[in-house]
Backbone as numpy.savetxt, mean C-alpha at the origin, in Angstrom:
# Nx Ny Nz CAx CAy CAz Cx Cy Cz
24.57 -11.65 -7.76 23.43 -12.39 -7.21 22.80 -11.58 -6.09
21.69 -11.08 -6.23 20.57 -10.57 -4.94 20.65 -11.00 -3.52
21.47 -10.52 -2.79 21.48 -10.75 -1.38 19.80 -10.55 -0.72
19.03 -11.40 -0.13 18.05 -11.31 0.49 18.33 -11.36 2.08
17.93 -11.33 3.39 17.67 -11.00 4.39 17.12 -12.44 4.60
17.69 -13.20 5.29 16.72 -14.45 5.38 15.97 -14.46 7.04
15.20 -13.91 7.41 14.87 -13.62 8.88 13.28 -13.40 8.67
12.71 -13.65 9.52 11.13 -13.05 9.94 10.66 -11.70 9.24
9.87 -11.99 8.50 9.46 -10.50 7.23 9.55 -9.73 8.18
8.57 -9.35 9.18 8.19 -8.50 9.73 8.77 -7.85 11.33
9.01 -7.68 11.90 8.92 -7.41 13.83 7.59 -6.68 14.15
7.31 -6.83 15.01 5.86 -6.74 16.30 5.58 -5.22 15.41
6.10 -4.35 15.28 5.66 -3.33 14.81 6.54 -2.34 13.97
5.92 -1.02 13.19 7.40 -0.25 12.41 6.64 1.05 12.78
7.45 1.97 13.42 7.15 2.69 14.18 7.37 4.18 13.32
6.58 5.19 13.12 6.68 6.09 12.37 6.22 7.45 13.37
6.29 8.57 12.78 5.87 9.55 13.20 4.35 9.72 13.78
3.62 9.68 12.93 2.32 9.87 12.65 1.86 8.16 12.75
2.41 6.92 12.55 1.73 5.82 12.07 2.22 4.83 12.73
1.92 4.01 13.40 2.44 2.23 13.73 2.17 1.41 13.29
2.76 0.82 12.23 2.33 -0.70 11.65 2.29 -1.69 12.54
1.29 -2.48 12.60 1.72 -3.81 13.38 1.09 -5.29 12.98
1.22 -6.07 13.11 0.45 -7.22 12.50 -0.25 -7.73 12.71
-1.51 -7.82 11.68 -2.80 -7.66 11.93 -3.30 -8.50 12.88
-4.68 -9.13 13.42 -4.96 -9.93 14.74 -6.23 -10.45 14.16
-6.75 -11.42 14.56 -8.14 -11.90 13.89 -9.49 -10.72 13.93
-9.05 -10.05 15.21 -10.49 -9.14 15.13 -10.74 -8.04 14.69
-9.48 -7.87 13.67 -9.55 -6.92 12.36 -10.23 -7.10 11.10
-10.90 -8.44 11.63 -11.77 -8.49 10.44 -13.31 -7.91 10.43
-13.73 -7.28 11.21 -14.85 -6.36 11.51 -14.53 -4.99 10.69
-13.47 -4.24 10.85 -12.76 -3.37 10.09 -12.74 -3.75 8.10
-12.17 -4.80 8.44 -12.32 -5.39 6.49 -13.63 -5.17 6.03
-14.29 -6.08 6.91 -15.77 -6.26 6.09 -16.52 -4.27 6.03
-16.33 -3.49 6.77 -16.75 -2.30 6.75 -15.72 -1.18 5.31
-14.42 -1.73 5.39 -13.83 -1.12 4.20 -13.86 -1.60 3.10
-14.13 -2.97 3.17 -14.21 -3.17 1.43 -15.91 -3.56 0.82
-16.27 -3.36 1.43 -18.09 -2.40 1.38 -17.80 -1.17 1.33
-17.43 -0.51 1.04 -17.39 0.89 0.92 -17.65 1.14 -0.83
-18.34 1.53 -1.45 -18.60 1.87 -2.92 -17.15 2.54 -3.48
-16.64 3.53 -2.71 -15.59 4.43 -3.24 -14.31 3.79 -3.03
-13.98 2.62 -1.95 -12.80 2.19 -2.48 -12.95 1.26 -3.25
-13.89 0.69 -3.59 -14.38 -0.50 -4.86 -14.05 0.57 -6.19
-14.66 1.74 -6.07 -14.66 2.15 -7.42 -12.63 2.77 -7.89
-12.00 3.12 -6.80 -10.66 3.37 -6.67 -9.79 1.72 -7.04
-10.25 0.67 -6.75 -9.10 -0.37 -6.21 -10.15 -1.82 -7.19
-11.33 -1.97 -7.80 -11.74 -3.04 -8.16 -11.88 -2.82 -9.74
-11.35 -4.08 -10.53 -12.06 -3.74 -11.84 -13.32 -4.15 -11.58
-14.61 -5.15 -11.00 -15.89 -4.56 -10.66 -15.83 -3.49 -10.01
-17.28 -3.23 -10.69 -17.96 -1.43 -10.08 -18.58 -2.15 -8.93
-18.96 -3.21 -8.24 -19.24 -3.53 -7.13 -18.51 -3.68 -5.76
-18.50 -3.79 -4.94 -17.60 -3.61 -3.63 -17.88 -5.25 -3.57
-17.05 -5.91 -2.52 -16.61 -7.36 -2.20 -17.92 -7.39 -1.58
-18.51 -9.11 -1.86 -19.52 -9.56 -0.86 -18.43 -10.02 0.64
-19.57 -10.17 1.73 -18.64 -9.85 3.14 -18.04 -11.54 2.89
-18.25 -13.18 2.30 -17.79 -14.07 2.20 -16.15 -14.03 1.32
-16.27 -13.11 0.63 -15.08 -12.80 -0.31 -14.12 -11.91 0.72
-14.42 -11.00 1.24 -13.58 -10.46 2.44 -12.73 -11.60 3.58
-14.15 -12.13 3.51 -13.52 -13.10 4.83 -12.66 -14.20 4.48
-12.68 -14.47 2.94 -11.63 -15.47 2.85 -10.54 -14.93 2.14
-10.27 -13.21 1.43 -9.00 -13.05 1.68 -8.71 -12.43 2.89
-9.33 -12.13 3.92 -8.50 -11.59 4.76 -7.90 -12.84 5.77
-8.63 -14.33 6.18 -8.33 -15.49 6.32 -6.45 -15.80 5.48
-6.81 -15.46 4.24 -4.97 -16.08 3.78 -4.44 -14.99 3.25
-4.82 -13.61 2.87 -3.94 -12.99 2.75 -3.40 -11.89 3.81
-4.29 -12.13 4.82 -4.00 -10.66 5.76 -3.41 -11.44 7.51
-4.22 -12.67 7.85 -3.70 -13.46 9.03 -3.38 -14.94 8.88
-3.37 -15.22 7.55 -2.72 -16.42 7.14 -0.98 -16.39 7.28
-0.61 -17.97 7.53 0.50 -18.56 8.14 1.66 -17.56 6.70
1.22 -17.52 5.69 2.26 -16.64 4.42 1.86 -15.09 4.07
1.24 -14.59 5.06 0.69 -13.32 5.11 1.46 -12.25 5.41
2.16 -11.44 4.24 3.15 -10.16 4.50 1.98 -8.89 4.73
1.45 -8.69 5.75 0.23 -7.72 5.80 0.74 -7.32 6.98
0.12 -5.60 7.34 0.73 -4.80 8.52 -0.93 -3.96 8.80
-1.03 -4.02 9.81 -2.25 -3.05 10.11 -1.19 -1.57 10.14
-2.33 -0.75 9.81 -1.65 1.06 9.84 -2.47 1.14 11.13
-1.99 1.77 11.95 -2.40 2.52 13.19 -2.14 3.90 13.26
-3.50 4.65 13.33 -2.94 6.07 14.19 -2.34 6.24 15.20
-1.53 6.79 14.80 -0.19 6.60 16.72 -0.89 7.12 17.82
-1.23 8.51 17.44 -1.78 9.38 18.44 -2.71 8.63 19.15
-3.95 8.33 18.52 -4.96 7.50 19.42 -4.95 5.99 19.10
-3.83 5.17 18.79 -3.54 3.98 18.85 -4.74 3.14 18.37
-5.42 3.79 16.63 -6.31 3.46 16.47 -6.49 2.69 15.07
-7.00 1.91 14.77 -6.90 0.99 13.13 -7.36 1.72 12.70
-6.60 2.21 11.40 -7.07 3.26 10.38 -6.78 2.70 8.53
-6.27 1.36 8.69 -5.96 0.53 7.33 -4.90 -0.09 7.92
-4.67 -0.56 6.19 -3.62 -2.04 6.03 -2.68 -1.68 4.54
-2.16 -2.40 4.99 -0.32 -2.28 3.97 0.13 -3.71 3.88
0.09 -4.32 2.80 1.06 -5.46 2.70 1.94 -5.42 1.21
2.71 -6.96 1.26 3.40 -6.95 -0.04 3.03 -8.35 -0.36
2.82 -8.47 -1.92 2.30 -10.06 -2.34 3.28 -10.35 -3.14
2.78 -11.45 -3.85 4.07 -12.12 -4.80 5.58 -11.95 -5.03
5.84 -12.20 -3.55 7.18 -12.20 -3.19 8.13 -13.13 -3.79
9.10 -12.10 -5.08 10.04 -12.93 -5.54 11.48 -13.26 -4.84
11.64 -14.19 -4.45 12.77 -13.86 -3.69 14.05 -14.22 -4.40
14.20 -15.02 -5.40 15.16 -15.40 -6.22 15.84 -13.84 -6.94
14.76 -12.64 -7.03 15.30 -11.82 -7.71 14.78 -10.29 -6.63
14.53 -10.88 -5.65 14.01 -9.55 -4.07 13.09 -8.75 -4.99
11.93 -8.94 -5.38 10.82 -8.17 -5.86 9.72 -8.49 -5.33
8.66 -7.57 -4.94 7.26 -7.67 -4.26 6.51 -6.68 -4.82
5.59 -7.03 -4.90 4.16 -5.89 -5.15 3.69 -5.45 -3.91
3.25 -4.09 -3.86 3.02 -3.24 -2.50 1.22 -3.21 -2.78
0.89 -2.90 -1.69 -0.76 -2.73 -1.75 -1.08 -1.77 -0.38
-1.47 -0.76 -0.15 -2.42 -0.34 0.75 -3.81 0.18 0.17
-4.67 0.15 1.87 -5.61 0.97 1.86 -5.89 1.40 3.30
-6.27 3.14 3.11 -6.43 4.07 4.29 -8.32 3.68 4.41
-8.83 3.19 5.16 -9.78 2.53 5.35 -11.06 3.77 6.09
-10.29 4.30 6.64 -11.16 5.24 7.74 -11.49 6.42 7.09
-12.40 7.06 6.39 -12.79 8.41 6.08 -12.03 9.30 6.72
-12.15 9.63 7.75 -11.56 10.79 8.54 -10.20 10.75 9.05
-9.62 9.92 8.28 -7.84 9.59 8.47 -7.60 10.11 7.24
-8.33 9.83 5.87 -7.78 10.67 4.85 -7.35 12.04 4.88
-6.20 11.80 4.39 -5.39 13.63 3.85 -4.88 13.93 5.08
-3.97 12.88 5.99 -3.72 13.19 7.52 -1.60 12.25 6.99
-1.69 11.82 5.98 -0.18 11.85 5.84 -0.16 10.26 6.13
-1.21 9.41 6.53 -0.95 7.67 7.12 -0.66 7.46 6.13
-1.15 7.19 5.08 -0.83 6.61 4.07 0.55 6.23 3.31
1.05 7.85 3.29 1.94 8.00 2.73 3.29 7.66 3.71
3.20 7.73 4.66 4.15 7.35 5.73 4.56 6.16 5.99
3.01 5.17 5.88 2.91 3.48 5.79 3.63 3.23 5.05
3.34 3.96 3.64 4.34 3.22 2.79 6.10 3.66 2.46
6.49 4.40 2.86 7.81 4.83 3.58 8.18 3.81 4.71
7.45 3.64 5.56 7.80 2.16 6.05 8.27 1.30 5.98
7.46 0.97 4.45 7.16 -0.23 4.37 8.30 -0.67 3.21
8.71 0.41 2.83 9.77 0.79 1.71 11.11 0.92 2.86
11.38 1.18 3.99 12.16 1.34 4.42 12.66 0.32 4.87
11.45 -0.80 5.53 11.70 -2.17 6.03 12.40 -3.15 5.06
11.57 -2.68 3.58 12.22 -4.00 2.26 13.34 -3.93 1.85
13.55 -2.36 1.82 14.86 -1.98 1.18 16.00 -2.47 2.47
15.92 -1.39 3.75 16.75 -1.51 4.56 17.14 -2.51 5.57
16.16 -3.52 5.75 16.33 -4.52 6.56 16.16 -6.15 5.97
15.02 -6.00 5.20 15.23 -6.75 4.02 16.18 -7.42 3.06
16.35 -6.38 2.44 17.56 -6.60 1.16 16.68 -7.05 0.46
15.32 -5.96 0.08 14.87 -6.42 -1.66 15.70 -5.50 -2.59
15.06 -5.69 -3.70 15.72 -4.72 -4.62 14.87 -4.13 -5.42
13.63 -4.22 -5.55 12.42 -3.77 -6.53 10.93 -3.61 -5.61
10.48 -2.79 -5.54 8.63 -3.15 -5.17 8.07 -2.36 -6.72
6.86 -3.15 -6.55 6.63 -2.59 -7.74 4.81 -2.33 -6.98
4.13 -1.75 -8.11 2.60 -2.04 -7.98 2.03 -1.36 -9.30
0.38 -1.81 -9.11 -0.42 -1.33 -10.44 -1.47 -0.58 -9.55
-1.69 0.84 -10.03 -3.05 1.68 -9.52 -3.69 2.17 -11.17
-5.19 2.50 -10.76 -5.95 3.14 -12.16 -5.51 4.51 -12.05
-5.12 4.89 -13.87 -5.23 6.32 -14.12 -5.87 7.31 -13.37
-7.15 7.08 -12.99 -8.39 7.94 -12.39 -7.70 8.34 -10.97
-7.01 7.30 -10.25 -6.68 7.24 -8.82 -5.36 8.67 -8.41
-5.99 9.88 -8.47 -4.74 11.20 -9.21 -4.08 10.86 -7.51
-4.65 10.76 -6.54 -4.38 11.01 -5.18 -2.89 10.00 -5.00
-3.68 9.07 -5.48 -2.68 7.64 -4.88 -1.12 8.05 -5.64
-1.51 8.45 -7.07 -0.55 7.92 -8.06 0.79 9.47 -6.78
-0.27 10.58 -6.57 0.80 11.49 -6.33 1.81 11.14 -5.28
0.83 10.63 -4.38 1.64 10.00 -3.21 2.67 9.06 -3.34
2.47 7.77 -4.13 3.46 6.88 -4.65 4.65 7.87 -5.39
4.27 8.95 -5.81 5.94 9.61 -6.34 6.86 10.20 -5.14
5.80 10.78 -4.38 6.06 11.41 -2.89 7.24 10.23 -2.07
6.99 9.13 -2.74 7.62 8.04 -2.21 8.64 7.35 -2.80
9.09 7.87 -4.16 9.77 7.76 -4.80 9.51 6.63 -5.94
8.49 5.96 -6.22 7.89 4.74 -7.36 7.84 6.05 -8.34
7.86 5.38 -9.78 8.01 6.32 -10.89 7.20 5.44 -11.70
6.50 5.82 -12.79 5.71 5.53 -13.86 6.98 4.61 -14.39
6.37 3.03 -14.89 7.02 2.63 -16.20 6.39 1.67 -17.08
5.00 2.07 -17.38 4.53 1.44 -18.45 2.58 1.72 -17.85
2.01 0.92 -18.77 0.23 1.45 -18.23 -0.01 0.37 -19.28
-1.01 -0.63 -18.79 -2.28 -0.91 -19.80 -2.93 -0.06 -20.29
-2.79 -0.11 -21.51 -4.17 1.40 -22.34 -5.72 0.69 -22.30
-6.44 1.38 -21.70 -7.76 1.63 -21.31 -8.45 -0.05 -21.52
-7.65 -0.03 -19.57 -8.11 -1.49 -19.49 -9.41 -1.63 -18.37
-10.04 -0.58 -18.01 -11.04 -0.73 -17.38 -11.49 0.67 -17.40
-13.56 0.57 -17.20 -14.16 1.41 -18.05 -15.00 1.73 -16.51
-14.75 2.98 -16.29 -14.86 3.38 -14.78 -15.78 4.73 -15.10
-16.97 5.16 -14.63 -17.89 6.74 -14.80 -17.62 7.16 -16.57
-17.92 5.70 -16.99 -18.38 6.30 -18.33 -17.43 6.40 -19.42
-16.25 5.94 -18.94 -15.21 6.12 -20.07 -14.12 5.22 -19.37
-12.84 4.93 -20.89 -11.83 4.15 -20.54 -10.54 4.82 -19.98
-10.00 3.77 -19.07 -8.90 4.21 -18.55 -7.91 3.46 -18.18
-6.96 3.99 -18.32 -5.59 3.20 -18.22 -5.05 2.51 -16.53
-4.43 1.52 -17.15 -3.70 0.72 -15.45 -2.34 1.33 -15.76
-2.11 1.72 -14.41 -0.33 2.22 -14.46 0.49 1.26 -14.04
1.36 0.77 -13.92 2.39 0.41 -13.80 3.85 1.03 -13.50
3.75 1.31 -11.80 4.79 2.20 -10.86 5.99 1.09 -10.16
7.17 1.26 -9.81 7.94 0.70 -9.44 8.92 1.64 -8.67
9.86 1.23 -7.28 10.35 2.12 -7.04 11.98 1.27 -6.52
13.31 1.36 -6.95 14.20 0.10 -6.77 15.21 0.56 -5.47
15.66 -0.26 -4.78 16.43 -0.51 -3.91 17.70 1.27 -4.26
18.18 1.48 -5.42 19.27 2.54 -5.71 18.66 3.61 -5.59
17.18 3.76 -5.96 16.50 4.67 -5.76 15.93 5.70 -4.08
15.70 4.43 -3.80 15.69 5.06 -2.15 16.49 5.12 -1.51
17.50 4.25 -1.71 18.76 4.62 -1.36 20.01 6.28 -1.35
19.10 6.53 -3.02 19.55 7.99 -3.26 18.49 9.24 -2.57
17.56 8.62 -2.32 16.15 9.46 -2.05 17.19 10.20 -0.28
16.80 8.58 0.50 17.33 8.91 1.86 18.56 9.20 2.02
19.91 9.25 0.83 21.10 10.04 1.34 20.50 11.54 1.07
19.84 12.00 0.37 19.97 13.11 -0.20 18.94 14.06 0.47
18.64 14.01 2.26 17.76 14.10 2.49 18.27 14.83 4.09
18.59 15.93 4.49 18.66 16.38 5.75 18.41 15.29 7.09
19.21 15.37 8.03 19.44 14.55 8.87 17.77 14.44 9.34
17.41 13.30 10.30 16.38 13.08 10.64 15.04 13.59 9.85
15.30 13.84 8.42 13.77 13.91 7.66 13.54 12.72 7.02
12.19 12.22 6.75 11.81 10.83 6.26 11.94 11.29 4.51
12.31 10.75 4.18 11.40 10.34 3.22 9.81 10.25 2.44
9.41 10.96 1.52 8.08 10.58 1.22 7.09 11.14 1.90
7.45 12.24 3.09 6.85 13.03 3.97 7.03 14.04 3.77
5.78 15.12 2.93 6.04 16.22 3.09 5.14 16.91 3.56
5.28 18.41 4.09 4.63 19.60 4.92 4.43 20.54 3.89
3.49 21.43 4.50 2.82 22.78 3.96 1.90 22.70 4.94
2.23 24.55 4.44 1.19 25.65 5.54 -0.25 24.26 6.13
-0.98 23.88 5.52 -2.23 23.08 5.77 -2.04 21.66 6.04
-0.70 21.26 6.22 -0.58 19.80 6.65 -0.07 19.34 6.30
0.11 17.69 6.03 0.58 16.66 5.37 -0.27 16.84 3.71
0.56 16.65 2.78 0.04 16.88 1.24 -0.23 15.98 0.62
-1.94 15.83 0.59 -2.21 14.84 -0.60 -1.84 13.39 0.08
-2.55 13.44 1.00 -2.28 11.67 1.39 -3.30 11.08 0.51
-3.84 9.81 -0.20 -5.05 9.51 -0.74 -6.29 8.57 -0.08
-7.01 8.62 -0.88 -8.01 7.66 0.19 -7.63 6.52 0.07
-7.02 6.03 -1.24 -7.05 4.48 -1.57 -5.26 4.65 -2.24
-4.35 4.33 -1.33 -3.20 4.07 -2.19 -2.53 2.56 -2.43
-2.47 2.29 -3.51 -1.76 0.85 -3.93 -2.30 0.57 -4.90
-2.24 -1.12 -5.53 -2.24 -1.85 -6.39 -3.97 -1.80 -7.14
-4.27 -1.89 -8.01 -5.66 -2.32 -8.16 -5.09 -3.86 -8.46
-6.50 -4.70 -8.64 -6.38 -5.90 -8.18 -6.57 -6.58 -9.70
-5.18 -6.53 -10.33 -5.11 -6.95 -11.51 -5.27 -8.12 -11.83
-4.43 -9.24 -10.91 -4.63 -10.56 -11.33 -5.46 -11.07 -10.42
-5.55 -11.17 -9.36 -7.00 -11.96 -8.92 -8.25 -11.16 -8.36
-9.36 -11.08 -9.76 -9.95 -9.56 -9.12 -11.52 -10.24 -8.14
-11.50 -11.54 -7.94 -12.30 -12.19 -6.76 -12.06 -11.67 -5.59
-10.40 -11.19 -5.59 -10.04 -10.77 -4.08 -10.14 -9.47 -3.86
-10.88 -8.75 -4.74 -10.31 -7.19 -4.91 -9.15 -6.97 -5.60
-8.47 -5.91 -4.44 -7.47 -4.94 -4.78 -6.24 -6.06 -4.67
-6.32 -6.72 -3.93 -4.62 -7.67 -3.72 -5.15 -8.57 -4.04
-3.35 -9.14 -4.69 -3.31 -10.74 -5.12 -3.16 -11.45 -4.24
C-alpha cells in the first residue's frame, strides 16, 4: 500500500541554486495575464492557436494557482528575487501518490538560464522526497523539442503519445505522454556525486537547453489552457 506524507503540500519556499519556489500571492496575477497572452506559449502549451482571453486567466489563476486546493509554486530568480514563472501539480491521486506536473518559464529573458529545469527538480524532489508520491506524470506536444529535452534532463521518459492529435503550423502532431516514478529518481540521485542536483547540467555556454514552455499541454480542460 502507497505510503503518502500526510502534512501541508508545500513550505513557504524550495530553495535551489539558481531558483526559489514560493507560493504564489494575489498580485501575481498581473504576471498571468501578460504570460498567457503571449502567442508563443499558446502555440507551445494550447490545443487553440489562440492565447487565453484575460477573463479565462483570471479564473484559473483564482482556483488553480491561489485557490484554497491550489498545488502551484511561483519560480523566482534567486539572484534578483524576481517572478520569472510557475510550477504546479494537478489531479492529485492520493490513493495511488500520482500527480500531473505543469510549468511555465514566463519571462523571455529567463529562457535558456537553467529555471526551468531546476523548478522542476524541485518539484520532483519535494514529491518524491518529502512527499511520498510515487509517479508524476505529464503530457507536452511533439513540436515542444526544448521542453521534451529538459523533462529527460529530469529523468521523465516517453511512454506512450496520442498520434496526431493537434494540427499546429500546418501539419499534425503528436501528444506525448512522459512520466518519471519515485525508483527512478531515487536511482537518478544515488548515482550522482555528492552535492550535484539532479536534472542540472553545465557546458562551456551555460545551463543546457532550459525551454521556454516546459510541462503539460492542456489536454483535458483546454478552457484553462495548459493545466487542468
Amino acid at each position: 500500500m502507497p505510503r503518502m506524507v500526510q502534512r501541508r503540500w508545500f513550505p513557504e519556499a524550495l530553495v535551489g541554486s539558481r531558483v526559489v519556489l514560493r507560493r504564489h500571492v494575489p498580485g501575481n496575477i498581473s504576471a498571468f495575464l501578460r504570460w498567457y497572452a503571449d502567442p508563443e506559449i499558446a502555440r507551445l502549451a494550447r490545443y487553440q492557436a489562440t492565447p487565453m482571453r484575460a477573463e479565462e486567466i483570471e479564473r484559473f489563476f483564482a482556483a488553480r494557482v491561489v485557490g484554497p486546493e491550489a498545488l502551484a509554486m511561483a519560480v523566482h530568480e534567486k539572484a534578483a528575487d524576481r517572478l520569472v514563472g510557475t510550477c504546479a501539480f494537478s489531479q492529485l491521486d492520493g490513493e495511488n501518490g500520482s500527480a500531473l506536473y505543469h510549468i511555465t518559464i514566463g519571462e523571455s529573458d529567463a529562457w535558456g538560464h537553467g529555471y526551468g529545469t531546476e523548478a522542476t527538480q524541485l518539484m520532483l524532489d519535494h514529491a518524491f522526497g518529502t512527499l511520498g508520491l510515487h509517479r508524476i506524470a505529464l503530457y507536452v506536444f511533439e513540436f515542444n523539442e526544448r521542453a521534451i529535452r529538459a523533462y529527460k534532463r529530469c529523468g521523465f521518459v516517453v511512454e506512450g503519445r496520442s498520434r496526431e492529435s493537434i494540427w499546429r503550423d500546418g501539419r499534425w502532431w503528436d501528444e506525448m505522454a512522459m512520466s518519471v516514478l519515485e525508483s527512478d529518481w531515487r536511482a537518478r540521485r544515488d548515482g550522482l556525486a555528492p552535492g550535484a542536483r539532479p536534472g542540472i547540467e553545465e557546458s562551456a555556454d551555460g545551463p543546457s537547453g532550459d525551454p521556454i514552455e516546459v510541462g503539460s499541454s492542456e489536454r483535458s480542460v483546454r478552457s484553462l489552457g495548459r493545466w487542468r
